[in-house]
GUKEVEX-234294 format. One line per 2 residues: number of its first residue (from 1); for each residue z, x, y of C-alpha. Coordinates in steps of 0.25 Angstrom, whole numbers, plus 2048, in hexadecimal, padded with zeros to 3 digits. Each point is the difference from the previous one (the first is absolute). Example, Ala and Ser with C-alpha at 12.3 -4.5 7.8 and 13.67 -1.06 7.14 Angstrom:
2
1) 81F 831 7EE ~ 7FE 806 80E
REM end
This chain:
429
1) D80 AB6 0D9 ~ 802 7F9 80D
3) 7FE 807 80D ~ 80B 806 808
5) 7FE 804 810 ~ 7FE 80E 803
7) 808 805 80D ~ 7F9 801 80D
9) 7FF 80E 806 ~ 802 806 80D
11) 7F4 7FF 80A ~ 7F1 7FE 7FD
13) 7F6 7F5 805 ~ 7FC 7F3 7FC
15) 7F1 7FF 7FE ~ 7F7 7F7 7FD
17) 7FC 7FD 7F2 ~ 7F0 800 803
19) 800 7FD 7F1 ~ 7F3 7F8 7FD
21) 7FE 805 7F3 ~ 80E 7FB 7FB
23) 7FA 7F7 7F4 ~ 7F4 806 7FD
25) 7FF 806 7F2 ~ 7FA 80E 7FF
27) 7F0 801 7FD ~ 7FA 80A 7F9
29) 7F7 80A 80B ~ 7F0 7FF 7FC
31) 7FD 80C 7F9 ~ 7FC 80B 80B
33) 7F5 809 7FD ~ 80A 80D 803
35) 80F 803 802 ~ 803 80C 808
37) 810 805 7FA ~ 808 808 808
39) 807 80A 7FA ~ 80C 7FD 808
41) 805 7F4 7FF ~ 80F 805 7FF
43) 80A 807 806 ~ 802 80F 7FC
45) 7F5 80A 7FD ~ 7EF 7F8 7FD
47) 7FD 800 7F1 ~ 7F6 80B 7FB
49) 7F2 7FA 7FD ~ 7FD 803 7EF
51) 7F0 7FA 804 ~ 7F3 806 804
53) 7F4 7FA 806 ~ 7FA 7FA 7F6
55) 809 7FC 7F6 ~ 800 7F5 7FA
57) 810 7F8 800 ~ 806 7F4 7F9
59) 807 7F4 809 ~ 80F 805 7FD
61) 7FC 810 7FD ~ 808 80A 808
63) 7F7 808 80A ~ 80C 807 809
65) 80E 806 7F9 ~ 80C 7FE 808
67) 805 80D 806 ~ 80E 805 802
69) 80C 7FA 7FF ~ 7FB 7F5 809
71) 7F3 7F9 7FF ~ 7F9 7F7 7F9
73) 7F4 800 7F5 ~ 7F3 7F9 804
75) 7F7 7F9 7F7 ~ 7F1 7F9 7FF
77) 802 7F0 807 ~ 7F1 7FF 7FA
79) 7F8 805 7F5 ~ 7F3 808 807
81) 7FA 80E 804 ~ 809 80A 809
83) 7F5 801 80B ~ 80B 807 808
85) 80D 80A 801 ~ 801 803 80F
87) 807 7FE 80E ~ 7FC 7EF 806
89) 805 7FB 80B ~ 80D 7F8 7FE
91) 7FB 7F4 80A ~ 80E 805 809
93) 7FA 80B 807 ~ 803 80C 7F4
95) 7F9 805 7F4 ~ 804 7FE 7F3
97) 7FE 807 7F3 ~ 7F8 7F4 7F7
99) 7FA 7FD 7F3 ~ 7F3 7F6 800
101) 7FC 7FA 7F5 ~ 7F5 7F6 7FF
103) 800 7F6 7F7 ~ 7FA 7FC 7F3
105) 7FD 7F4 7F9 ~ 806 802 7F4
107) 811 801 805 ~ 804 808 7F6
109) 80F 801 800 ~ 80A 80D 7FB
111) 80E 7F9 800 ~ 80D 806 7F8
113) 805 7FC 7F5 ~ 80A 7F4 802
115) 80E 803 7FE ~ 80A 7F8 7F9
117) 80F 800 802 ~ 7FF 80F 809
119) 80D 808 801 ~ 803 805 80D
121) 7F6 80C 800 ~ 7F6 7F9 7FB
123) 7FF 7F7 80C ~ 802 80C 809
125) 7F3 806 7FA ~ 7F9 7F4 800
127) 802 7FD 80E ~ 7FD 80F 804
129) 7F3 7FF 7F7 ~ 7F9 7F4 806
131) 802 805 80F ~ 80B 7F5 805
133) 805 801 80D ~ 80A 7F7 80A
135) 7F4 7F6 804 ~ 807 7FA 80C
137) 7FC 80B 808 ~ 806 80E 800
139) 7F9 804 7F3 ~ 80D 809 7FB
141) 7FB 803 7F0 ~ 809 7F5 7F8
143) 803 80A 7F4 ~ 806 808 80B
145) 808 7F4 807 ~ 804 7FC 7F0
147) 809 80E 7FF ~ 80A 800 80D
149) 807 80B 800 ~ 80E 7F9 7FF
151) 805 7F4 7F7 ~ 7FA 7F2 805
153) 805 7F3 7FE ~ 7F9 7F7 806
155) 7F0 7FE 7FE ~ 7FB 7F6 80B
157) 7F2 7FC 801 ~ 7FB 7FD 80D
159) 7F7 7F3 802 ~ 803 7FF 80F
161) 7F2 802 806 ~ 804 800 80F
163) 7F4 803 806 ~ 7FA 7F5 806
165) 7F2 7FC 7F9 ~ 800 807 7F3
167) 803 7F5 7F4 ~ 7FB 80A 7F5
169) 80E 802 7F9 ~ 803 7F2 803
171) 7F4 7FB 7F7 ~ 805 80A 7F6
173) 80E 7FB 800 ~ 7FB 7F2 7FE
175) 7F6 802 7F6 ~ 806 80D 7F7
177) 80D 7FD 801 ~ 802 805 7F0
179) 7FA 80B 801 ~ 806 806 80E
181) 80D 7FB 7F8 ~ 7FC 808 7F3
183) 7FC 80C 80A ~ 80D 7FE 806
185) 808 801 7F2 ~ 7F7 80D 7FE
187) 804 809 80C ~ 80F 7FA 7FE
189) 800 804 7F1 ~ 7FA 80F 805
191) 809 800 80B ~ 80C 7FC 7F7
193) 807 7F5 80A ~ 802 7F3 7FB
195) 7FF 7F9 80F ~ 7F3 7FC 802
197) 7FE 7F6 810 ~ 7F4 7FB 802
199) 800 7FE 812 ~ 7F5 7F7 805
201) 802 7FB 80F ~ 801 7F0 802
203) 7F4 7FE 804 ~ 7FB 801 7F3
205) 807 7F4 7F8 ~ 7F4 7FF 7F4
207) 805 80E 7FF ~ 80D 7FE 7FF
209) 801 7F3 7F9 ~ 7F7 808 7F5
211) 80A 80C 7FD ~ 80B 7F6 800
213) 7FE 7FC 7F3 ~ 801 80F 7FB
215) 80A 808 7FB ~ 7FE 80A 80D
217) 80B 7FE 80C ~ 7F9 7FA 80D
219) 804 802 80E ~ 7F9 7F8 80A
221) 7FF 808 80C ~ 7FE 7FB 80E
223) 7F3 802 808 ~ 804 80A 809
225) 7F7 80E 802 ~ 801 80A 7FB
227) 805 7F9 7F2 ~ 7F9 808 7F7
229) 805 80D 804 ~ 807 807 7F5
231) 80D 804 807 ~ 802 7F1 806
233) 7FA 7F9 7F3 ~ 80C 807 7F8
235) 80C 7FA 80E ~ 7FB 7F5 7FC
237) 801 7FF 7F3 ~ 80B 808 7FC
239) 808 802 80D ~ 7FF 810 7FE
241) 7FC 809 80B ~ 7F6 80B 7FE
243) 806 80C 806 ~ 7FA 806 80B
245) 7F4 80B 7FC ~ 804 7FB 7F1
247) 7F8 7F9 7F7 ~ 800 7F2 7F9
249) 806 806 7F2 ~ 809 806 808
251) 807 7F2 802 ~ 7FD 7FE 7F0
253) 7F3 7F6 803 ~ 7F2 803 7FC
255) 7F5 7F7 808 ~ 7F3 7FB 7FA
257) 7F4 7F8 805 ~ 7FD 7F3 7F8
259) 7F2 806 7FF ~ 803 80E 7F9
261) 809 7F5 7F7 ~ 7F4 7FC 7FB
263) 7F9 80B 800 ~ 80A 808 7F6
265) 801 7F2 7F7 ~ 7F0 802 7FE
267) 801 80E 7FE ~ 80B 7FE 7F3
269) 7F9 7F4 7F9 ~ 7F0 802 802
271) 7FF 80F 805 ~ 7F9 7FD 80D
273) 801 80B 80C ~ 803 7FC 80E
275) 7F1 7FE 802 ~ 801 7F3 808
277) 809 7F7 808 ~ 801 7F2 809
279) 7FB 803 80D ~ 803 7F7 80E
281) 7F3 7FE 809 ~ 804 7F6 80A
283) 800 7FF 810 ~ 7F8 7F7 809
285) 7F4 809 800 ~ 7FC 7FE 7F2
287) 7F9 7F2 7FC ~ 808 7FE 7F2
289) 80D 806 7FE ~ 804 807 7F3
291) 808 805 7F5 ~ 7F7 809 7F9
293) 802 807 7F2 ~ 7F8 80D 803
295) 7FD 80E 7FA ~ 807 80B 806
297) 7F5 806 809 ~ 7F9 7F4 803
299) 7FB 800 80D ~ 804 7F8 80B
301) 7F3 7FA 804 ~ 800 7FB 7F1
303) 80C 7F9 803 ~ 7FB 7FA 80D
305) 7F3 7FB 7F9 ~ 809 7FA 7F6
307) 806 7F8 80B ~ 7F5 7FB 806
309) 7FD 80A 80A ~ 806 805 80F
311) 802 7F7 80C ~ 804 807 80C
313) 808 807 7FD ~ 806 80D 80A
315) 809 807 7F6 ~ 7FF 804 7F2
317) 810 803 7FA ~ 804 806 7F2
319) 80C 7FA 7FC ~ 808 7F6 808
321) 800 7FF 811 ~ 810 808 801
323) 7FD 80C 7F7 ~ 7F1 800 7FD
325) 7F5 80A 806 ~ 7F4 7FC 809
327) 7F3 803 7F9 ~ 7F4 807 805
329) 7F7 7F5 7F8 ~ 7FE 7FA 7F4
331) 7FD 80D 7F8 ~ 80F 800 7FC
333) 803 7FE 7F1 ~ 80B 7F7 7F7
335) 80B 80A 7FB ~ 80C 800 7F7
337) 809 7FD 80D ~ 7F7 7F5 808
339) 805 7F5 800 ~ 7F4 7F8 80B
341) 7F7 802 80B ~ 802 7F9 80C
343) 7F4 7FC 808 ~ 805 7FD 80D
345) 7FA 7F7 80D ~ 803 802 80E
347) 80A 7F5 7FF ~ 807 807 7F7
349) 803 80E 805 ~ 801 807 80C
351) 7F8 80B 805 ~ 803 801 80F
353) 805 80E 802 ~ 80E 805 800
355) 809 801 80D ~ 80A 806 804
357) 80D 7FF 7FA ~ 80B 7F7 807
359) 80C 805 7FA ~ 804 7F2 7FA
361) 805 805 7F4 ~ 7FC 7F5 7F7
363) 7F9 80A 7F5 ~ 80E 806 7FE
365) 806 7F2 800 ~ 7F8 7FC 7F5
367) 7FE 80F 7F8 ~ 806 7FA 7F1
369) 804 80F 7FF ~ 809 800 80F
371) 7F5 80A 805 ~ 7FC 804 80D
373) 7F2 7FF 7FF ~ 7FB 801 810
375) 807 80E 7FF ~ 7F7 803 7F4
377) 7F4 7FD 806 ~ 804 80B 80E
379) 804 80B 7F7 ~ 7F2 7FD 7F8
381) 7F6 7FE 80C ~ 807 80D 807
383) 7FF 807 7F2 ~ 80E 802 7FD
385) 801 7FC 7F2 ~ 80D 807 7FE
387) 807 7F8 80C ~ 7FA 7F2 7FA
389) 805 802 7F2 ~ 810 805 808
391) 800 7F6 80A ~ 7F6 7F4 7FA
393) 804 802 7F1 ~ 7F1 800 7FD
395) 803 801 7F2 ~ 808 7F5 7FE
397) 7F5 7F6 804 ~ 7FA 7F8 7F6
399) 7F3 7FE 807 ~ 801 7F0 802
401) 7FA 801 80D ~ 80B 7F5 806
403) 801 807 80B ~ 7F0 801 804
405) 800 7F1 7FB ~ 80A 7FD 80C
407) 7FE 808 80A ~ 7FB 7FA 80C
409) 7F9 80D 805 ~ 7F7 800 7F3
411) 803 810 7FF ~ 7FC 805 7F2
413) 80F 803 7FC ~ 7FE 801 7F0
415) 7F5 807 800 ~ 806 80D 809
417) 80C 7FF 7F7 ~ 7F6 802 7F4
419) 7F9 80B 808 ~ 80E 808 801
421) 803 7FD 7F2 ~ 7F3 805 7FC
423) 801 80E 809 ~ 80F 802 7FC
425) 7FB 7FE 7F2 ~ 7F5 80A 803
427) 80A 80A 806 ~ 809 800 7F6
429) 7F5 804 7F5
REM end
């Protein structure tokens, strides 16, 4: 089906597309010795570890049940001995509950049995079962997502992949295009909607040019941050607005990544678990930029060996340079929601200190949400949390970091609206 133009929304940035990785095809990550899996790798409540030290677990095999109405189940991304159930450092400054596992020779594997022709609630428990979550970066539990609470009509999976850097769900488009169009047609069916989009920006036009020749309708979206943002991915593919402090089902459209597309297709036919995914390691200060197939758990350092090793590198980001989080080193792990590491050179970030702020006003010239975010960040530094969410509409934001990307003061804007989003959440508990 040929391609029709999405709208263009109100606001954002152009960026550069820093895209070195574009036409690489995925590799598969060397084996690693030992995976370290969080038990959080979603939003809602962490899974409950079912593994002891000790135990011996099959690649596939469930070691933590999902808990409450939103979370997600964790299983085994290799076969090995549990040498550990405890608190690691999550490579961001925190601690984080973690299986590790180190791995064996043999790879054993504990898949489900492969469905054929699922109804509805079938694929609802299937994709439950094998831990699937939204991999483009918020995590939310896809059986969750899959049963909105009001009718839907629209199912639109989101190829965008605005964030400069990051090629991993461009490779997948490219090279798995059935079965992102098979996992599409799944989630559809569950969801009970017969309008299945597939949006991928323009530049991506192997992408593109690939899902024309399907059955799915294809919006080629303009490059313009931040694209891939749910509420301005469904402006401009369908024309509707999501109501202020509603969500997308509210406007009768569901979102999915490309990557959790694929994820649920494998799930279906061959029983696998989200135990692995395509992974970006790119920036200047890496010798041999990558798309990388990796276990869940793999270690960052793994990932860089695979590359060729480190060079010069000042900053080490999970996740693309808008919305990705500085890391403390190279201790960090691959999860369900990691979609690259960025190792970055002096030339290509900025650590001078933040000054003052001018009162330009250009972070609420380009908020895709009509924010104020330089009134967010007073209310925040001064602790006022209440005042910034009345007055700054902290929890509107989407957390693109458009306004830290063009403020000429460098102040750290997304970050204190996230820190007023985290105390009010903390308040309100």
């Amino acid at each position: 089906m040929k391609a029709i133009k999405g709208k263009p929304f109100f606001r954002g940035v152009r960026l550069a597309g820093h895209k070195v990785t574009q036409h690489l095809k995925a590799e598969c990550l060397p084996p690693v010795a030992e995976v370290c899996i969080p038990l959080r790798q979603h939003l809602g409540a962490p899974a409950v570890p079912l593994v002891e030290k000790g135990r011996h677990v099959k690649k596939g095999e469930c070691i933590a049940a999902a808990q409450g109405s939103v979370s997600a189940n964790v299983h085994a991304s290799v076969a090995g001995a549990v040498v550990a159930v405890e608190d690691r450092p999550d490579g961001k400054g925190g601690m984080q509950p973690v299986v590790v596992i180190r791995a064996d020779d043999t790879q054993e594997t504990q898949y489900l049995a492969p469905l054929k022709d699922p109804s509805k609630e079938e694929i609802l428990e299937r994709i439950a079962a094998c831990g699937i979550v939204g991999m483009g970066g918020a995590g939310f539990p896809t059986h969750v997502k899959l049963r909105p609470p009001v009718k839907v009509d629209t199912l639109i999976i989101n190829g965008a992949e605005c964030e400069p850097y990051l090629t991993c769900d461009d490779v997948l488009m490219r090279f798995c295009r059935e079965e992102i169009v098979r996992g599409a047609s799944y989630m559809a069916k569950a969801l009970g909607v017969e309008n299945v989009t597939i949006a991928i920006e323009r530049n991506k036009p192997q992408a593109i040019a690939a899902f024309e020749e399907t059955s799915l309708r294809v919006v080629s979206l303009k490059k313009q941050y931040p694209m891939g943002a749910e509420k301005q991915l469904i402006y401009c593919c369908t024309g509707r607005k999501v109501p202020l402090g509603k969500l997308p089902a509210d406007a009768g459209v569901i979102v999915q990544n490309a990557a959790t597309a694929l994820a649920v297709c494998e799930a279906i036919e061959t029983g696998k678990p989200l135990i692995s995914r395509v992974v970006t390691l790119t920036g200047a200060g890496v010798k041999q930029p990558k798309n990388l197939v990796c276990p869940i758990g793999a270690p960052l350092s793994a990932l860089i060996a695979a590359c060729g090793g480190e060079q010069n590198a000042v900053k080490l980001v999970a996740a693309g340079p808008m919305t990705g989080t500085a890391l403390t080193g190279t201790d960090a792990v691959v999860t369900k929601t990691t979609g690259g590491f960025l190792l970055l050179t002096d030339r290509e970030t900025n650590t001078d200190p933040p000054t003052n702020c001018i009162n330009c006003g250009r972070c609420a010239d380009v908020c895709p949400m009509k924010l104020m975010p330089m009134q967010t960040e007073f209310y925040a530094n001064a602790g006022e949390y209440e005042n910034a969410a009345k007055y700054g509409g902290v929890q509107s934001c989407i957390e693109c970091g458009a306004c830290s990307y063009i403020c000429p003061a460098r102040r750290p804007l997304a970050q204190a609206i996230k820190t007023a989003k985290e105390q009010l959440r903390r308040k309100k508990a």
